[in-house]
N, C-alpha and C positions, 0 to 999 in steps of 0.2 A: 532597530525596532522589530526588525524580522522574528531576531534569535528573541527577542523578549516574547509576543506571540506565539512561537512555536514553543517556548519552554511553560508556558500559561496555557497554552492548551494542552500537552503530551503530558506535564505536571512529571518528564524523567528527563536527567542531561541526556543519558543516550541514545533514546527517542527523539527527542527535538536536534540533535544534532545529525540522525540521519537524516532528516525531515527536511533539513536547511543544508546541507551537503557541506560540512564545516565538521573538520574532528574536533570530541567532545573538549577538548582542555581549550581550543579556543572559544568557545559558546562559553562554555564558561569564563574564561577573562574576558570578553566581551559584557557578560551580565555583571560582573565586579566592577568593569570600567564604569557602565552607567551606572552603578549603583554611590560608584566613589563621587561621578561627577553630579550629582541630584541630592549626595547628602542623606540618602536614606536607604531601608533595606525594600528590596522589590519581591524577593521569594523567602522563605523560610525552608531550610534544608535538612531533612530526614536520612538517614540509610536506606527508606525505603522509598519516600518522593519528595516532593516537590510543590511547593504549596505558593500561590502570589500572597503578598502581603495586603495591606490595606490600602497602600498607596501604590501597588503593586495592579491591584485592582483599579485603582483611579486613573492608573495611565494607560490602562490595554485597551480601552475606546478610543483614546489618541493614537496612540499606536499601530492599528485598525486600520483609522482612517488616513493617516498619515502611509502607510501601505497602498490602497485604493487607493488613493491620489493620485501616488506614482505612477502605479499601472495602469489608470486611467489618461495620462499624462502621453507617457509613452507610446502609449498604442492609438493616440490621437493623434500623432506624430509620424509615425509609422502611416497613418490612414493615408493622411494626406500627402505623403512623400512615394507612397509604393504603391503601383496600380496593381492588383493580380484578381484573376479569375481561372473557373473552372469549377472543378471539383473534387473533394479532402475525400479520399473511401479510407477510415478506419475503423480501428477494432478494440475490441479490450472487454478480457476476463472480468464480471463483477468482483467490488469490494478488494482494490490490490493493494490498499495498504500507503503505498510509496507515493501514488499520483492522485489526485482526485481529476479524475479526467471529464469529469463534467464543467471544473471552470477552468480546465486548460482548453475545452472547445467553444466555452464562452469567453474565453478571450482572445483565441482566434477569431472566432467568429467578429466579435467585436472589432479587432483592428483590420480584418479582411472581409469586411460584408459582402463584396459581389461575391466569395466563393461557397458555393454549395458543399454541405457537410453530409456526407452519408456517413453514418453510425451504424456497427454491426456489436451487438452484445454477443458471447459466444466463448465457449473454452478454450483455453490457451492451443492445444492441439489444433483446432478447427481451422484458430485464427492462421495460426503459424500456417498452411495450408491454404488461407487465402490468401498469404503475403507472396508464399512460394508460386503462385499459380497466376497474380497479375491480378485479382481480385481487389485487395485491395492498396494501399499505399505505406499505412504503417500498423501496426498493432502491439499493446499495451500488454505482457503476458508474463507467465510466474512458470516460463521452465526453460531448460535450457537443450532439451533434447529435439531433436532434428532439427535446430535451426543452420546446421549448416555453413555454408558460407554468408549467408543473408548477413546483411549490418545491424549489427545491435550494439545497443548501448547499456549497463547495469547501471539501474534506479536505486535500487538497494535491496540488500538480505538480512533477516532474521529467522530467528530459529523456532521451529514446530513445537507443538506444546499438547499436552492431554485434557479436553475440555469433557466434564464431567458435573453431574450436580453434585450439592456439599453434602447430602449423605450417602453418596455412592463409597466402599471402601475405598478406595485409591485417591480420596479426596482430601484426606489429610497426608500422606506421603509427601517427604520433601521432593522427590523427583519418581520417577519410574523407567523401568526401561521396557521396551518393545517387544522381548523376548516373554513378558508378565501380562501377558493382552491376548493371548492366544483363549482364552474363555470368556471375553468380552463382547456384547452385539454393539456393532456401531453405526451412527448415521455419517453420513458420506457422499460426496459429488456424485456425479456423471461422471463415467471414464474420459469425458472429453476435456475437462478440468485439470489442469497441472497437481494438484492437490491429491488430485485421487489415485495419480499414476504415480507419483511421489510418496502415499502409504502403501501403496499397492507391493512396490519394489522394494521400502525399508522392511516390512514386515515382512515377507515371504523372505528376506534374506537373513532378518534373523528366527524363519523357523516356523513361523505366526502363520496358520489359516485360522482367517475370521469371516464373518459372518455380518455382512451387511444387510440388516434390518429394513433399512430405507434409504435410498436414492433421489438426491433432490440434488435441485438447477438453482437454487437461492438460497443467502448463507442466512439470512434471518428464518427461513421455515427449519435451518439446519439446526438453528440455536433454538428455537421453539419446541423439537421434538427431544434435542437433550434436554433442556428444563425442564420438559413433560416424565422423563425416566426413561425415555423409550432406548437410550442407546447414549454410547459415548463420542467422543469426535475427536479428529486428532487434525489441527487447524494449523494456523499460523499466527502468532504472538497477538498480531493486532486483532484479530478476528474477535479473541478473549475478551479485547478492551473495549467493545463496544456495549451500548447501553444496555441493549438487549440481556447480552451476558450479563450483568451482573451480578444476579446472582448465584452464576457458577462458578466453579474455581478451575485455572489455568495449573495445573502439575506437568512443570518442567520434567523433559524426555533426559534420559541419562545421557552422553556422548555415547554414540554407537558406531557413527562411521555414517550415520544419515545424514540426506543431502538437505543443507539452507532452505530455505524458502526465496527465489530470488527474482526478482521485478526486472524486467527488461522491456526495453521499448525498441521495435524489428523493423524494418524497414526491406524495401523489394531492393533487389541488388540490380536487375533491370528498368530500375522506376524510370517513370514518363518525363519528356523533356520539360512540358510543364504541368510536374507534383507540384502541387502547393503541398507536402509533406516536410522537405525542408525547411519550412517558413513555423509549420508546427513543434518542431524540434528546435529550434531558434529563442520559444516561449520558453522552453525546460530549460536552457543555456543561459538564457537571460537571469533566471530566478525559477529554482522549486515551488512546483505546483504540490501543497503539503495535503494529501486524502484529509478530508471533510473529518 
């Protein structure tokens, strides 16, 4: 029921099966199996997506809650078998795509109620800096520079894309490359952002000084000022799929030698004898927490 879920919400096999951490050939014989054993078709398959059917649609409410149950099950079980207290200090870059970290702290929360949860919103650089420093315990981040010895674990990666409006010229191009941007104004992070040190370094390597327009700390004002014409953006795959965007268009970056976009969850290398941080990573072990 998971893989069905995630392939009815991502509406792509290769989405839904980072989503669900299952390579794609099995998501998919899985959705064959249940389709063989119910007797009918659940999705409708394109070259381009992924569609539920009609009785595709009638079973992703069971589905659902068939989901909920269990995790409601499990972590009531967990409640009463594990006493812990204290306090969770985490972190995490908005919008990462890989985790929705708001109901992996609501399901901590829920199976560990005495423990108090500090939440830190903040750029990957920052965070990584408070996990270095004993600030906090683990943090949620999209780079992989100076982490160092620290413990980390990879969520998943996908690849950067060109977000633009559809009558900007480069909006019908099958792809682009980075080297064709050097007369482009862009909107763009905070340098404290994995994202923005990430265009920062592809572009000046292949040649590129550009011209940041505007600097913002949140990705919807970010899609708001490209929609408006003010600038283009050069994001990560999922960033494209949200509502907001719709109607922009995502133009694929040519291969250049640029780096993933890649989700990782850090942890302090000196952590406290009693982290409730390992009990948080125990939630992602159990079952993928899939971003909203």
């Amino acid at each position: 029921m998971e893989y069905l879920v995630a392939l009815a919400d991502e509406r792509q096999f290769t989405r839904a099966a980072e989503v669900t951490g299952v390579s794609q050939s099995g998501l998919s014989a899985a959705i064959r199996n249940l389709e063989v054993e119910l007797g009918t078709r659940l999705f409708t398959r394109t070259t381009r997506k992924v569609e539920p059917t009609e009785a595709g649609l009638a079973l992703l409410p069971f589905a659902r809650s068939m989901l909920s149950s269990a995790t409601e099950a499990r972590d009531a079980v967990v409640q009463v078998s594990r006493e812990l207290a204290g306090t969770l200090r985490v972190g995490a870059e908005q919008c990462l795509g890989f985790v929705d970290v708001g109901s992996l702290l609501e399901r901590f929360h829920r199976r560990y109620p005495r423990v108090e949860i500090a939440f830190t919103q903040a750029g990957s650089h920052e965070l990584l800096a408070g996990v270095r420093d004993g600030d906090l315990d683990a943090a949620f981040v999209a780079t992989s520079d100076h982490v160092g010895v620290l413990p980390r674990a990879v969520l998943g990666r996908e690849p950067v894309v060109l977000l633009c409006p559809p009558e900007h010229p480069l909006a019908s191009r099958p792809a682009v490359d980075r080297a064709d941007l050097g007369g482009e104004t862009f909107i763009d992070f905070h340098p404290s952002w994995a994202i923005r040190r990430m265009n920062d370094e592809a572009l000046a390597a292949r040649g590129v000084h550009r011209l940041v327009r505007c600097t913002v700390n949140d990705v919807h004002t970010l899609l708001d000022l490209v929609d408006r014409g003010l600038g283009v953006a050069l994001v990560p795959r999922h960033v494209a799929a949200k509502l907001q965007a719709a109607r922009l268009v995502a133009v694929p970056l040519l291969p250049d030698g640029g780096a993933d976009w890649v989700v990782s969850v850090v942890t302090n290398s000196g952590e406290r004898q009693d982290s409730p941080a390992p009990h948080l990573l125990e939630l992602l072990d159990e079952a993928p927490v899939p971003a909203a």
